[in-house]
N, C-alpha and C positions, 0 to 999 in steps of 0.2 A: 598604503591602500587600506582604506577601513573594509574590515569584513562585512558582507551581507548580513540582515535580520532576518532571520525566516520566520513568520509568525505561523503556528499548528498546533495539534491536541496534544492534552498533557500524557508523559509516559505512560506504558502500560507492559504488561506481560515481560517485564524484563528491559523493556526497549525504550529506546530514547521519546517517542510518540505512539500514539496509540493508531493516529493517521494514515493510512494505508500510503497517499499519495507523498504527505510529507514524510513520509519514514522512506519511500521511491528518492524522495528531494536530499534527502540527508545522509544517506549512502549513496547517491553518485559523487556528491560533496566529497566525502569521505576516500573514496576510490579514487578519487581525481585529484587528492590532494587540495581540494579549493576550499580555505579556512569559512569558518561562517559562526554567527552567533542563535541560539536556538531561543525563543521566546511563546511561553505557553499562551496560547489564547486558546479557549474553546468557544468561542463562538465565534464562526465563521461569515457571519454576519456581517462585520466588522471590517471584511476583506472585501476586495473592490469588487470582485465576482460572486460574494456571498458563500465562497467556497473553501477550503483549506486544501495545501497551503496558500500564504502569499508570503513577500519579499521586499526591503527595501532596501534599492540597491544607489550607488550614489543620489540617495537623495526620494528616487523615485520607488514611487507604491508598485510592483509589477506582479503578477496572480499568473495562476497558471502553472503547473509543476514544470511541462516540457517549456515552457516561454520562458521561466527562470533558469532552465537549467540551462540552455540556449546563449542565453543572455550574461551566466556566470563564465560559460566556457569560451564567450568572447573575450568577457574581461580578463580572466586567467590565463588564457592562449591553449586552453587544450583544445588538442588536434582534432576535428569533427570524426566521427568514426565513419568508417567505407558504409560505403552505398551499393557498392557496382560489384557484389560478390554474394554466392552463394550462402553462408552464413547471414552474412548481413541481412540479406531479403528472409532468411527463415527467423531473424533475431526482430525484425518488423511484424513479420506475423505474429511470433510467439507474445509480443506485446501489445496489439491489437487484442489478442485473445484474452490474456489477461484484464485489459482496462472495460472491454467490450462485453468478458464472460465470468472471469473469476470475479471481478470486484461485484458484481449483481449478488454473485455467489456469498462473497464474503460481508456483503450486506444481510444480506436474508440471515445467513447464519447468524450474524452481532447481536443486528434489531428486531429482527422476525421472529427467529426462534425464543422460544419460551424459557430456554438456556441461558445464550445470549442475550435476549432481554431483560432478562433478572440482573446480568452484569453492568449489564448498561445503563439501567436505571440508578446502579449504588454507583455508575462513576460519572453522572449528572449531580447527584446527591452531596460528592464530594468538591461539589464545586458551586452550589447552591441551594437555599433551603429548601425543605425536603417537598413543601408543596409545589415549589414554583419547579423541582426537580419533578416532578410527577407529572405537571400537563407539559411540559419542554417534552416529558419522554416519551407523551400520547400522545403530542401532536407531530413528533417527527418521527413516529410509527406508523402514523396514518400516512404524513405526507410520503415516504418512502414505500410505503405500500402500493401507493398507486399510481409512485413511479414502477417499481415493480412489475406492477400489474400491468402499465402501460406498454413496457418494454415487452412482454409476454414471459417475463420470467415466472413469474407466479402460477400460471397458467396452468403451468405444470403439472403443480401439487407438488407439496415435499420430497415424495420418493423420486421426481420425475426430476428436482432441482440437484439433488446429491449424487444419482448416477450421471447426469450431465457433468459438474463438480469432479467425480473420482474419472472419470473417460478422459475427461481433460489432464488430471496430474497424472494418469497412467502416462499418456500419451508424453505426457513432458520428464517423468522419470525414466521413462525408453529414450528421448532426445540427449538428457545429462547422464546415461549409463555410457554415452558413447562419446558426449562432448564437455569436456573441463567446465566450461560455459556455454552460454545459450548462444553467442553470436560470436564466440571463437575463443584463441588461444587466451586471451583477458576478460574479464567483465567489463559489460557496456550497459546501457539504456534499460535492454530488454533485462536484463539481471536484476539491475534497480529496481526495474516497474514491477517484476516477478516476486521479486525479496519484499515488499512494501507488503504484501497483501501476502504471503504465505509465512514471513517469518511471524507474524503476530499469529497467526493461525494455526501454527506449530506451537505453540507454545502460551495459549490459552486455556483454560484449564477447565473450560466449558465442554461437556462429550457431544458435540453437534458434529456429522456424519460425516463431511467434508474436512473439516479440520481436523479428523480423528485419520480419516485415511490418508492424509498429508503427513503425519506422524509417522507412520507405517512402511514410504518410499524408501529403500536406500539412499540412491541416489539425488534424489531432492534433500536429505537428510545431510549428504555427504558437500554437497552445494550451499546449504543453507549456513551451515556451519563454518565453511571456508568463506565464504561473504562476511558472515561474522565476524568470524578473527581478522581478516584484512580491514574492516569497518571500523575496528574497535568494540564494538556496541557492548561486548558482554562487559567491561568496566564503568558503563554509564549506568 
């Protein structure tokens, strides 16, 4: 059985992609044993939903992180994880929360902030020359801004986005002071989608307010790093 192509953004911060969702994509991979080949694309464009990541699996283009991972774990035979259990339904939330709240969060902080935007600009740069790096980087500034904006995250104001940001990992380092993992005795989905978007954020070296108090958790600290080593990731 030939292994999947996952096409996503190029490494960053340590980690195999810089992708929030494809780095969700590539540690369930990993957790589940399901072999896979990783291929840098940054531009998302190029993907059937315009989005990162995507996959090609015998043959077929298939987009969408949870439709691939769905779709891997058919072919693989790994066992769907419970539905009908108290973990389970808080390991649903806990991931809704994340793709719904933190990823807004961890956008603002990348491309919004004056931080993060200075990063983001040198890693467009290292991937195209430096003008056409420059309006690539105003014009998906603007355009995420007013998604942003639309969503009501922006709304806010900065301070109004980062205590939303720490309320939320407090509340998820009181969850993992008490639970090995987020939907039970192994890591599952909610873990993945979790680790995708906080492990880059642990360990970005921009001082942006949320990602600085993500550094700070024990517990998230103690989780991030045992995802880690079962992943692999720190030898890529």
């Amino acid at each position: 059985m030939t292994p999947a192509t996952i096409y996503g953004f190029a490494p960053a911060f340590g980690l195999p992609t810089s992708g929030p969702f494809t780095l969700k994509l590539l540690a369930w991979c990993r957790l589940n044993g399901v072999p896979f080949e990783f291929k840098v694309e940054n531009n998302p464009g190029k993907g059937p939903l315009k989005k990162s990541p995507w996959a090609e699996i015998d043959g077929e283009t298939v987009a969408d992180s949870d439709v691939i991972i769905a779709r891997l774990a058919a072919r693989h035979n790994v066992p769907p994880p419970a539905i009908d259990t108290a973990p389970a339904a808080a390991g649903r939330a806990w991931k809704m929360a994340a793709e719904e709240g933190l990823h807004q969060i961890y956008e603002h902080e990348l491309i919004m902030l004056p931080e993060g935007s200075a990063w983001f600009r040198d890693f467009l740069r290292a991937d195209m020359p430096a003008p056409i790096a420059a309006l690539a980087h105003a014009a998906f500034r603007r355009s995420l801004g007013r998604q942003l904006h639309a969503r009501g995250m922006t709304r806010l104001g900065p301070e109004g986005i980062a205590a939303r940001g720490r309320d939320l990992l407090d509340a998820l380092d009181l969850w993992l002071g008490v639970h090995d993992f987020i939907e039970g005795p192994a890591p599952g989905i909610a873990d993945a989608t979790l680790y995708g978007m906080l492990a880059p954020m642990r360990r970005w070296s921009m001082q942006t307010p949320v990602a600085r108090h993500a550094r700070d958790l024990p517990a998230i600290a103690a989780w991030d790093e045992e995802l880690t080593r079962r992943c692999g990731f720190a030898a890529d």
